[in-house]
C-alpha positions as CSV (number, residue, x, y, z in Angstrom):
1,X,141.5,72.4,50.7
2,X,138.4,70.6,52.1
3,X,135.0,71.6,50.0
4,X,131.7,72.1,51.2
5,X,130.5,69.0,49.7
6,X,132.8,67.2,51.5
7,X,132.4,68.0,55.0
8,X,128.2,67.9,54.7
9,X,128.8,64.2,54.7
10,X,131.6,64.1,57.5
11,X,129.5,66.4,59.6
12,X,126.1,63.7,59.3
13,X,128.2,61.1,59.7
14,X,129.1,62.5,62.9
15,X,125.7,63.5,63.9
16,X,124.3,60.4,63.0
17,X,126.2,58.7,66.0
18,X,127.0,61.9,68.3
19,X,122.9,62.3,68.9
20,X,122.1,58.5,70.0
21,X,125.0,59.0,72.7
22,X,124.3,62.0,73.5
23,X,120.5,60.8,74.4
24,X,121.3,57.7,76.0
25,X,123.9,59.1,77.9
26,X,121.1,61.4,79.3
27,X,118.7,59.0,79.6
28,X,121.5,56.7,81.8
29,X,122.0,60.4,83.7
30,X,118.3,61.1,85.1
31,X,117.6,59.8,88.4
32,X,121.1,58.1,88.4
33,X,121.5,58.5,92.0
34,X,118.4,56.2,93.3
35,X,119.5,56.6,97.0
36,X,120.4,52.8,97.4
37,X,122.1,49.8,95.7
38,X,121.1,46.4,95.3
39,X,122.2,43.1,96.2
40,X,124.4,42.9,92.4
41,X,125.5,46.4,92.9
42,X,126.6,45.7,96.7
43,X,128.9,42.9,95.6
44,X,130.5,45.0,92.8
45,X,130.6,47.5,95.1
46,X,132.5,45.6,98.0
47,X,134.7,43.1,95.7
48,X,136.2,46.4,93.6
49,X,137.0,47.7,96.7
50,X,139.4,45.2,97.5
51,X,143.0,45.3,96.5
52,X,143.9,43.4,93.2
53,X,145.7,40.1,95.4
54,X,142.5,39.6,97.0
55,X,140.1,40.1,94.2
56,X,142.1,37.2,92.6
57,X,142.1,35.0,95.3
58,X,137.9,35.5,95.3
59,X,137.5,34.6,91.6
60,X,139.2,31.2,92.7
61,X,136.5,30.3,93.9
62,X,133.3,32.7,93.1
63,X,132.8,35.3,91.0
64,X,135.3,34.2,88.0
65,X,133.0,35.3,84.9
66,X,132.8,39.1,86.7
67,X,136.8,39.4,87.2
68,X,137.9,41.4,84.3
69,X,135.3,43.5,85.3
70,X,135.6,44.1,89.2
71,X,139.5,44.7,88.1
72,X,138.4,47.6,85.9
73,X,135.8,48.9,88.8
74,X,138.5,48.7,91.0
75,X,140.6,51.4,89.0
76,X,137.2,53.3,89.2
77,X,136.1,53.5,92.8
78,X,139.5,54.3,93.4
79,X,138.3,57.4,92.1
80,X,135.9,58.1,94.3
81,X,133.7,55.0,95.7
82,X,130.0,55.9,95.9
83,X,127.0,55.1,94.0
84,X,127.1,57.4,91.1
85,X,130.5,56.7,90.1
86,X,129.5,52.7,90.4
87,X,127.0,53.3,87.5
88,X,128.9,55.6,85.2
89,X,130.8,52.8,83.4
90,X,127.1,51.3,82.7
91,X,126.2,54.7,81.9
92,X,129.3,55.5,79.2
93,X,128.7,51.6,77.9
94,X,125.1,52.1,77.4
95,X,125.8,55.8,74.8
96,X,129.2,53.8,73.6
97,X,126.5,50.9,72.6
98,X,123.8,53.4,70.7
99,X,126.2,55.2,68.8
100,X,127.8,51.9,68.0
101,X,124.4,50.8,66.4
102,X,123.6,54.3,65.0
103,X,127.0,53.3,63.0
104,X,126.0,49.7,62.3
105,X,122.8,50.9,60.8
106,X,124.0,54.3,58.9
107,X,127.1,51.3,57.3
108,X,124.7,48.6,56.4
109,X,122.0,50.8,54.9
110,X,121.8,54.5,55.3
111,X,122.8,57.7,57.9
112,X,118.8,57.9,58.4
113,X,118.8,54.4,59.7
114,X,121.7,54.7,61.6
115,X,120.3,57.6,63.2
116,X,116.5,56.3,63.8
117,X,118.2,53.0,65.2
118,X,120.5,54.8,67.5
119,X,117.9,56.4,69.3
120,X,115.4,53.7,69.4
121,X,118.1,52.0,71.4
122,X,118.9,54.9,73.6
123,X,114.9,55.3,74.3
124,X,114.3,51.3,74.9
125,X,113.4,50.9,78.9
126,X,115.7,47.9,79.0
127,X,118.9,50.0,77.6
128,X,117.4,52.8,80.3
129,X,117.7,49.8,83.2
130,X,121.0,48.7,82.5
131,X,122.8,51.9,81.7
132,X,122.3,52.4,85.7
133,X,123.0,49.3,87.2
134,X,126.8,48.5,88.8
135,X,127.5,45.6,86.6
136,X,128.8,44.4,83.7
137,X,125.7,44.0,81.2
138,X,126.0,47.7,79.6
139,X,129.6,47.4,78.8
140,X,128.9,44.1,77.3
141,X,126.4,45.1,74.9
142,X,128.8,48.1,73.7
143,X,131.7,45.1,72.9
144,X,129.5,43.2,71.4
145,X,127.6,45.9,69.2
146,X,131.2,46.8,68.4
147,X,132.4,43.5,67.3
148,X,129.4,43.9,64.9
149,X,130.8,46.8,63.6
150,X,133.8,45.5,63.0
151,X,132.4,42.4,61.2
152,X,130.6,44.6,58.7
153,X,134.0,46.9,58.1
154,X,135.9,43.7,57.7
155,X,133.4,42.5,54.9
156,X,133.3,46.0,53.0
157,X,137.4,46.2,53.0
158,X,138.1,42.7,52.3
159,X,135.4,41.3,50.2
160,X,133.2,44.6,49.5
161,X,129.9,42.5,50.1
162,X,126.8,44.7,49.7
163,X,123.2,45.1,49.6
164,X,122.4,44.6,45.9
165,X,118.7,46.5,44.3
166,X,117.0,43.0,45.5
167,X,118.3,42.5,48.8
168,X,120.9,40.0,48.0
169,X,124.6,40.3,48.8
170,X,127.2,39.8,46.3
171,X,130.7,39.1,46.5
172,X,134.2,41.7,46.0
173,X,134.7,44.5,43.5
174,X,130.8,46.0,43.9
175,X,130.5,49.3,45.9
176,X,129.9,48.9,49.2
177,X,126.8,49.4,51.6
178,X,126.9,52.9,51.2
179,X,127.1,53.0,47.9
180,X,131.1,53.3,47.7
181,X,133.3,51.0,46.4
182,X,135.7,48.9,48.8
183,X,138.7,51.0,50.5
184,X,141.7,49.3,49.3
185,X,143.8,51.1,51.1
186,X,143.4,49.6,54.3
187,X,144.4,46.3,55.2
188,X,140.9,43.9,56.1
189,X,143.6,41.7,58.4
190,X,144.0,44.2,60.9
191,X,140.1,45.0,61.0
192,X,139.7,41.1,61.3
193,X,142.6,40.9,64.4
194,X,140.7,44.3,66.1
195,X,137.5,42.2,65.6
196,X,138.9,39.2,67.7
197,X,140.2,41.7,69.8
198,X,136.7,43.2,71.0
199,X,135.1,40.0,71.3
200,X,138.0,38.4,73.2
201,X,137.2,41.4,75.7
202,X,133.8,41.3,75.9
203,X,133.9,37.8,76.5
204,X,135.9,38.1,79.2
205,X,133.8,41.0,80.5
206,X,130.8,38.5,80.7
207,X,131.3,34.9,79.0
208,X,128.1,34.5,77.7
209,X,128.5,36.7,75.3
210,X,130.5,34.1,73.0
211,X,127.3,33.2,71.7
212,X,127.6,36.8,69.4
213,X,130.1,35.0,67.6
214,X,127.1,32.0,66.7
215,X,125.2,34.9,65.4
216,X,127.9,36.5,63.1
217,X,128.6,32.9,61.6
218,X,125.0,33.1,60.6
219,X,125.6,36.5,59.2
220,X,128.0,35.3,56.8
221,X,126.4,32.4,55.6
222,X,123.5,34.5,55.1
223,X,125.6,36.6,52.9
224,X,126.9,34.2,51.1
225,X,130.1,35.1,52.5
226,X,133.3,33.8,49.8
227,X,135.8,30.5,51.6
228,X,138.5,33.7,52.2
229,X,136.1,35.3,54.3
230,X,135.0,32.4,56.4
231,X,138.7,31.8,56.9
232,X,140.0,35.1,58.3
233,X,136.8,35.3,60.4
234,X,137.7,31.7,61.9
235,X,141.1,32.9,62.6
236,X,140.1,35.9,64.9
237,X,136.9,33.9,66.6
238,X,139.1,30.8,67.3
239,X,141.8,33.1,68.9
240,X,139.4,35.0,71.0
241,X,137.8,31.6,72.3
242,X,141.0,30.6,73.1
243,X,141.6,33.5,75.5
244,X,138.5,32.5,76.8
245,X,138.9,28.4,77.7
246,X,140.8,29.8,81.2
247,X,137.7,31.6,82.5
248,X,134.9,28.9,81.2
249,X,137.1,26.1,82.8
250,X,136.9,28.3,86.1
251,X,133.7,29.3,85.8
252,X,132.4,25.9,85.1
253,X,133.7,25.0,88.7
254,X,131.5,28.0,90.2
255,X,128.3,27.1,88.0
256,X,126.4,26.5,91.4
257,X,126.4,30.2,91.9
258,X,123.4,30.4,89.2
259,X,121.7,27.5,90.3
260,X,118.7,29.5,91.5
261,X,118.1,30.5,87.8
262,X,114.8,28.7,86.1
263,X,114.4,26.6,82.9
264,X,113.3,29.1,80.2
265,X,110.2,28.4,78.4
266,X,107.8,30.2,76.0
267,X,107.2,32.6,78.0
268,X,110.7,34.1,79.5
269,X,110.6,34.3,75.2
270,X,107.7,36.4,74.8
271,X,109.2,38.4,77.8
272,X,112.4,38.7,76.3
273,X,110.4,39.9,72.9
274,X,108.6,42.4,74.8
275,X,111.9,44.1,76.3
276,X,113.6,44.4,73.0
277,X,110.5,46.1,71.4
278,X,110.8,49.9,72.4
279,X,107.8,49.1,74.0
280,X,106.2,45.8,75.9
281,X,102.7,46.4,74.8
282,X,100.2,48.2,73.2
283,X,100.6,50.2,70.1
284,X,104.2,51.0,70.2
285,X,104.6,47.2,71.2
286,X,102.8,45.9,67.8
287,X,104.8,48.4,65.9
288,X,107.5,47.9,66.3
289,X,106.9,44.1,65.5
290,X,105.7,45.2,62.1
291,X,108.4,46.6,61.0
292,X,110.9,44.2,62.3
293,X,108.6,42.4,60.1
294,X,109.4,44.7,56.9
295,X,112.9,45.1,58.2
296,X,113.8,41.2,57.9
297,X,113.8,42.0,54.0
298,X,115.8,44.6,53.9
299,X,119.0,42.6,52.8
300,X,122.6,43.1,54.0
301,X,120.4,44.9,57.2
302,X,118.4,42.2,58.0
303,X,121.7,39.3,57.5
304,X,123.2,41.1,60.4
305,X,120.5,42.6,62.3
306,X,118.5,39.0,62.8
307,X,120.8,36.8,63.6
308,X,122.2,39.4,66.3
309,X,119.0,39.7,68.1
310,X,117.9,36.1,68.0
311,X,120.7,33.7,67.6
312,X,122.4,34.4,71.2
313,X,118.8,34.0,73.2
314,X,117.8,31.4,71.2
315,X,120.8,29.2,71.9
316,X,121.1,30.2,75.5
317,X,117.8,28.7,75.9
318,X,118.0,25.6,74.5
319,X,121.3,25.4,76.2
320,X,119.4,26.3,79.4
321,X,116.9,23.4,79.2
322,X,119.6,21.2,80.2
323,X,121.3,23.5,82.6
324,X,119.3,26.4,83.3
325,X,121.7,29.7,82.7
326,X,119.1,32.0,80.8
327,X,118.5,35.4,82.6
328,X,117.4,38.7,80.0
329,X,120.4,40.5,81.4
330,X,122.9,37.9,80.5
331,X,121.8,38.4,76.2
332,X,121.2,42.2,76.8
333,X,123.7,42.7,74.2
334,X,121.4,41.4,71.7
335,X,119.2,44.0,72.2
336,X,121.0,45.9,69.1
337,X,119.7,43.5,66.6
338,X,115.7,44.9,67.5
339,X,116.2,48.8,66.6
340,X,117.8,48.0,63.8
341,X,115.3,45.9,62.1
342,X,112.9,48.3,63.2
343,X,114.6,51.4,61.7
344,X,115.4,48.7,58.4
345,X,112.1,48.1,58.0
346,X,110.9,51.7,58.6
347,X,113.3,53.0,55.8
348,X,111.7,50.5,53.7
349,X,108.3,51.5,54.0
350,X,109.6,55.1,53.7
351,X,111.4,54.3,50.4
352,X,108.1,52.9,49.3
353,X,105.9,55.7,50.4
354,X,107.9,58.3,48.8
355,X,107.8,58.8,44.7
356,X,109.8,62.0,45.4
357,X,112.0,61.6,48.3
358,X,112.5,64.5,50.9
359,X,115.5,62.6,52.9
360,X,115.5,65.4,55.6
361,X,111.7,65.5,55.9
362,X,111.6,61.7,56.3
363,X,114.6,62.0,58.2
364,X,112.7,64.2,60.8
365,X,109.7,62.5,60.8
366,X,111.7,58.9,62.1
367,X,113.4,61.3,65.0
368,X,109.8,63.1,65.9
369,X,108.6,59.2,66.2
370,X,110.9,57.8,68.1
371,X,110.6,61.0,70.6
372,X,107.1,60.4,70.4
373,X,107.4,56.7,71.8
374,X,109.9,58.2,74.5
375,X,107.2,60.2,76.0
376,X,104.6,57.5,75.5
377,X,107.0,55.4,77.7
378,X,107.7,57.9,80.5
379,X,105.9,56.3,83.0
380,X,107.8,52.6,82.5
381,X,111.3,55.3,82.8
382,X,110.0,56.3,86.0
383,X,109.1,53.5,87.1
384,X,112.5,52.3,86.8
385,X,114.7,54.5,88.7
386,X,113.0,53.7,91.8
387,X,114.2,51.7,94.3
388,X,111.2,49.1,94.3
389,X,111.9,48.1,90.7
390,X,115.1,46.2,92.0
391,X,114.9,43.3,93.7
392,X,115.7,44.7,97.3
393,X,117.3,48.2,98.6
394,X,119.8,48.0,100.5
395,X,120.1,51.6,102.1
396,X,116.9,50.9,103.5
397,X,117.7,47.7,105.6
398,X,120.7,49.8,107.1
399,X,118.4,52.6,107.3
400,X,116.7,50.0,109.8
401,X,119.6,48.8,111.5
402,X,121.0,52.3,112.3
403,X,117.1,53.1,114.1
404,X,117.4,50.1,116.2
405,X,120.8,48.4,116.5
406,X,123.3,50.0,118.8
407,X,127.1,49.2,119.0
408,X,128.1,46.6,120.3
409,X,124.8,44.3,119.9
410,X,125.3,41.1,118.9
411,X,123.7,40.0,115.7
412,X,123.3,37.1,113.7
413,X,122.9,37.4,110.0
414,X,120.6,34.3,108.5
415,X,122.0,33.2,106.1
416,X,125.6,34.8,105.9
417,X,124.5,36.6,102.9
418,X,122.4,38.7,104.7
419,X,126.0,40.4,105.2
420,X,125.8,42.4,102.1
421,X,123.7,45.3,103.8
422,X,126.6,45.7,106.2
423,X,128.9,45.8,103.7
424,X,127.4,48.1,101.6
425,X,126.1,50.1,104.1
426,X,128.2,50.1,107.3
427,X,127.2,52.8,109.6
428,X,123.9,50.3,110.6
429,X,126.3,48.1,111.7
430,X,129.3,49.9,113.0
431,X,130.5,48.5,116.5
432,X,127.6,45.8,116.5
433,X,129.9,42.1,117.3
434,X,129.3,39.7,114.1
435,X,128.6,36.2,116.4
436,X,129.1,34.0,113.4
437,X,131.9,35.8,111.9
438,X,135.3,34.3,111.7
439,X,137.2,36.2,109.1
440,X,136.1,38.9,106.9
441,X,135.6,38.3,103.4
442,X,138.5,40.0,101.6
443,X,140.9,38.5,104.1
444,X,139.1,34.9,103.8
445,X,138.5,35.1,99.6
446,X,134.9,35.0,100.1
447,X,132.1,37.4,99.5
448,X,130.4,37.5,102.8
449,X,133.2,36.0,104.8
450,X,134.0,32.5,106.8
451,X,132.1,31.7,110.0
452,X,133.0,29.6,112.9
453,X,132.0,26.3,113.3
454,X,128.3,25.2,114.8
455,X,130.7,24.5,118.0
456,X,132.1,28.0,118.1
457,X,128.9,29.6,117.4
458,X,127.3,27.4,120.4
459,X,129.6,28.8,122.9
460,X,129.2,32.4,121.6
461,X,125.5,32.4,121.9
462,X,126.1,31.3,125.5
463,X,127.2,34.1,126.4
464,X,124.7,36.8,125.1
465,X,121.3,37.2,126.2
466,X,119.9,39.2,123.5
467,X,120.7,39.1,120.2
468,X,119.4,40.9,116.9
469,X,118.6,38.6,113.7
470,X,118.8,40.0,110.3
471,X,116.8,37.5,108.1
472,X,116.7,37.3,104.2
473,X,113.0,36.5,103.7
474,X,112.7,32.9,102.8
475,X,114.5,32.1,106.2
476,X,111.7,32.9,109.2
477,X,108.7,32.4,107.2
478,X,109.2,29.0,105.1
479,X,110.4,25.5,105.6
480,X,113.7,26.7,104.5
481,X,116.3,24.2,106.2
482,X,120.0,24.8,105.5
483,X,122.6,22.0,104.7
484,X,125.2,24.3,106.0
485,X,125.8,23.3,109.8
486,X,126.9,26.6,111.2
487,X,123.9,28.3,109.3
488,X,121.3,25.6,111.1
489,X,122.6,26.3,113.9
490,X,121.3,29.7,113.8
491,X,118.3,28.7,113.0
492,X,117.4,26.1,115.6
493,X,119.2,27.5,118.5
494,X,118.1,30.9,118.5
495,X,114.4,29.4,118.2
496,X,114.9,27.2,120.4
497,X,116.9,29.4,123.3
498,X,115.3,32.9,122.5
499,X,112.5,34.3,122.7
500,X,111.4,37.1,119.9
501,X,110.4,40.4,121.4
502,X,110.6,42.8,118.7
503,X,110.3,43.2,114.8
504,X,110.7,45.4,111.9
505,X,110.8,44.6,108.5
506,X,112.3,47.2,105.3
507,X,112.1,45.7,101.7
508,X,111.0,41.7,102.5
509,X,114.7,41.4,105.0
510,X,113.3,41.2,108.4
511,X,115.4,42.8,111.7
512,X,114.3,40.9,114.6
513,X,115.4,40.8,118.4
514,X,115.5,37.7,120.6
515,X,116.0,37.6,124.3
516,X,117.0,34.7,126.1
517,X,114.4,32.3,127.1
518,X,113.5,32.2,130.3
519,X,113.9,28.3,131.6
520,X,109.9,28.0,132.0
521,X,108.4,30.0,129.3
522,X,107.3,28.7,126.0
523,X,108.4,30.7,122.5
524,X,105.8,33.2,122.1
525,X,104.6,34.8,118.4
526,X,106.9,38.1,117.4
527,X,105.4,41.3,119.3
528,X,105.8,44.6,118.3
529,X,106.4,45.7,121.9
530,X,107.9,49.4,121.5
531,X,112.2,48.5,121.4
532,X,112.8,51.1,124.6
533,X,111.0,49.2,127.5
534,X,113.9,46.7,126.9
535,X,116.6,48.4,127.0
C-alpha cells in the first residue's frame, strides 16, 4: 500500500513537468492558424506531400539535412494536409521541450526550479515563434533538451555525481542531485545507448545540432567527470556521429543552398542574447541577465545549463566565419540552457533571502513572476502570430493571382522559385499555362521543377501576346542578373518584347502583365491602367 507521503512527491514531480507543457502547448495553440504559410512552411508543405520515392530522390540533390523530417510530415499530412496540422508537430515539440527542461531543472537542483524553468521556457517569444512554424527547429530543441536529460540520469545512475554544499561535484557513492543516493538498480548502459539514441535522432532531424554533444563534453569536464564516465559517454556520441557521416557527406554537396546566409558578428550575438532572455530588453531583459549571473554558481546547474546555452552558438559562429552557416533558428535548441540558469540563480537568491523557508510561498511567488513577464510580453506574442512577422505570406500572393489571373494565362515566374505560391496555394494558379515549365517538381526531384531551355522558352513566348510575370522582389527593381540562361531569358526578352500594362504588388512579390510590343513603340514605365479595358 502506497502512503500519503509517498505519492505528495510523485504527484509534484508530475506537476512540475505537466504545467510547463501544458502552457507552452497553449501558448503554441493561440493564433495557430495565421491564415498563410511562408516560403519554409510552403516547401515542407509541398515536399511531405510527395510520396516517399520522390522525397528521396529530392534529398539527392536539395534538401538532405530536412529528410528525416519531411518523411515524418509526410505520415502527418497524410492525415489531413492543411496548415494547422503542419504546425502541430512544432507545437507538441515545443511542450515536449519545456517539460523536458522543467525535468532537467527539478533533477539537477530542485522541483521549484524545474518548475520556474519550465515555464520561463514556455513564455520565451522565441519558444512562442517556433512552436508554430512547419519545420524542424521545435522538434529539435525537444531531442536535444532530451539528450540533456538523459546525460544527467546517466551521471546519477552510473557515477552518482552531485551538487555538493559548495557547488562542486563529486564523484560515485554520494546521494544524488535530489538528495538521493544513486539507483543501483538500473543499468547506466542502457541510459547511455537511449542517450546516443536521442541525439542520433535529433541529429538527423537537423544536423547542426551535433554541436549539443561539444556542450555536454564541457559538462563533464566541468564536473570533473571520472575516465569511466568519459568512456561510456564516448561510446554513445561516437555511434550517434556515425549515423550521422551519411547525411553531412550529402549535405556538404548541397551547402550552396545556405549561401545567402551572412558572417555572424557581435551583433547576430547580442541578438541571439536578447532572444534567449525571456525578454529582449528593458527590465525583464536585464533580469534575467542577473540571475543567469547568480545562476552560473549554482554548481551541478550551472555545469550543464552553460555550456548548453553557449557552447553550440559559440562554435557555430566561429565555424561560420569561415563558411557562414549561423542562423538563430538553427541553435534554437540551446535556448534550454537560458531558463534554467535563470530559474538556478533565482533559487539561489531565494535560498539566501529566506532564514525560514516557505517552499510553497517561494514556490508561488517564481510562477506569479514568470506570469507576470508573460503579460508584460503580450504585445511581442501578438506581434508574432501575424503574417507580417514572417518573411512573406504566401496566401496573399495567391490571394492576388486569383483577383487577376484567369485560366489559361500564360505566366512566367522570375526566378522559378517564385513557384512556391502556386504550389502552396493553387487555386491562383489553376488552369493558368506555366511557359517555362518543363516537368513538375516531384516528377523532376526538384523543388520548384525543371524548365525548358532559353531555346524552348524563346519559341513559347512567340506565341503569346500577353503574358503575366510573378516577380520575387530583388528581380524588377535591382541589377539582379541571373547566371541561369533560361532564367535571363526571362528577364531580357520579356523587357525587351513586352510592354508592362498593369501592376499589383502583395507582400514585396510583384504580379505584373506585359503585352506584346508593338514594332514602333518604346517600353513605357508600369501603369496602373484598370486590368478590364484589356481584356
Amino acid at each position: 500500500m502506497v502512503s500519503g507521503r509517498s505519492q505528495k512527491p510523485a504527484r509534484t514531480e508530475v506537476l512540475t513537468v505537466a504545467v510547463p507543457a501544458a502552457v507552452m502547448a497553449a501558448v503554441g495553440l493561440w493564433g495557430l492558424d495565421r491564415g498563410g504559410i511562408w516560403r519554409d512552411e510552403a516547401v515542407t508543405f509541398q515536399v511531405a506531400r510527395r510520396t516517399v520515392p520522390q522525397i528521396w530522390r529530392l534529398l539527392h540533390g536539395v534538401d538532405a539535412v530536412h529528410g528525416l523530417y519531411y518523411l515524418v510530415m509526410h505520415v502527418v499530412l497524410a492525415v489531413h494536409p492543411g496548415e494547422v496540422v503542419l504546425r502541430l508537430p512544432s507545437v507538441c515539440g515545443a511542450a515536449v521541450a519545456a517539460a523536458l527542461v522543467a525535468a532537467l531543472g527539478a533533477r539537477l537542483v530542485r522541483p521549484r526550479v524545474g518548475l520556474w524553468a519550465g515555464l520561463l521556457y514556455a513564455v520565451t517569444p522565441l519558444a512562442g515563434h517556433y512552436a508554430q512554424e512547419g519545420r524542424s527547429y521545435a522538434l529539435v530543441a525537444a531531442g536535444a533538451a532530451g539528450a540533456t536529460l538523459l546525460l544527467a540520469r546517466a551521471l546519477d545512475e552510473g557515477e552518482g555525481l552531485r551538487v555538493d554544499p559548495g557547488g562542486g561535484a563529486g564523484p560515485a557513492a554520494r546521494p544524488g542531485p535530489s538528495g538521493r543516493a544513486p539507483r543501483s538498480g538500473r543499468r547506466p548502459g542502457r541510459t547511455w545507448w537511449a542517450y546516443g539514441g536521442v541525439v542520433a535522432v535529433t541529429c538527423l532531424l537537423h544536423e547542426l545540432a551535433v554541436f549539443v554533444l561539444c556542450a555536454h563534453a564541457l559538462t563533464l569536464a566541468l564536473l570533473r567527470a571520472p575516465r569511466r564516465v568519459w568512456w561510456s559517454w564516448a561510446r554513445a556520441a561516437g555511434a550517434a556521429v556515425v549515423v550521422l557521416l551519411p547525411l553531412v557527406l550529402v549535405s556538404r554537396a548541397q551547402s550552396q543552398q545556405v549561401g545567402w546566409l551572412p558572417v555572424p558578428d557581435w551583433e547576430s550575438a547580442e541578438r541571439l542574447l536578447r532572444n534567449f532572455a525571456a525578454g529582449p530588453r528593458g527590465a525583464v531583459f536585464w533580469g534575467c541577465l542577473a540571475l543567469m549571473a547568480v545562476g552560473l554558481t549554482a554548481g551541478r546547474a550551472a555545469a550543464f545549463a552553460a555550456p548548453l546555452m553557449i557552447v553550440p552558438p559559440a562554435f557555430l559562429m566561429l565555424l561560420s566565419q569561415a563558411k557562414p552557416l549561423y542562423h538563430d533558428r538553427y541553435v534554437l535548441y540551446a535556448l534550454a540552457g537560458a531558463p534554467l540558469l535563470v530559474a538556478a540563480g533565482a533559487d539561489r537568491l531565494a535560498g539566501l533571502a529566506n532564514r525560514r523557508p516557505r517552499p510553497r510561498a517561494v514556490t508561488a511567488a517564481g510562477v506569479l513572476a514568470v506570469a507576470l513577464v508573460f503579460l508584460h510580453l503580450l504585445p511581442l506574442h501578438r506581434e508574432y502570430r501575424t503574417p507580417a512577422h514572417r518573411p512573406d505570406d504566401l496566401a496573399a500572393v495567391s490571394a492576388l493571382a486569383t483577383r487577376e489571373v484567369r485560366p489559361g494565362d500564360p505566366v512566367l515566374f522570375l526566378p522559378s522559385l517564385g513557384r512556391r505560391s502556386a504550389l502552396a496555394y493553387p487555386k491562383g494558379f489553376r488552369g493558368v499555362r506555366d511557359l517555362a515549365l518543363k516537368s513538375p517538381g516531384p516528377e523532376s526531384g526538384t523543388l520548384y521543377g525543371r524548365e525548358v531551355g532559353p531555346r524552348e522558352l524563346q519559341r513559347r513566348l512567340a506565341s503569346v501576346n500577353r503574358l503575366w510575370v510573378l516577380a520575387e522582389p530583388y528581380a524588377l527593381r535591382s541589377r539582379w542578373f541571373p547566371g541561369e540562361p533560361t532564367e535571363r531569358l526571362k528577364l531580357v526578352a520579356v523587357e525587351e518584347r513586352f510592354v508592362p500594362r498593369w501592376q499589383g504588388e502583395r507582400d514585396g512579390v510583384t504580379l505584373r502583365l506585359y503585352v506584346r510590343r508593338p514594332p514602333t513603340a518604346s517600353l513605357a514605365p508600369p501603369g496602373r491602367s484598370p486590368r478590364p479595358a484589356l481584356r
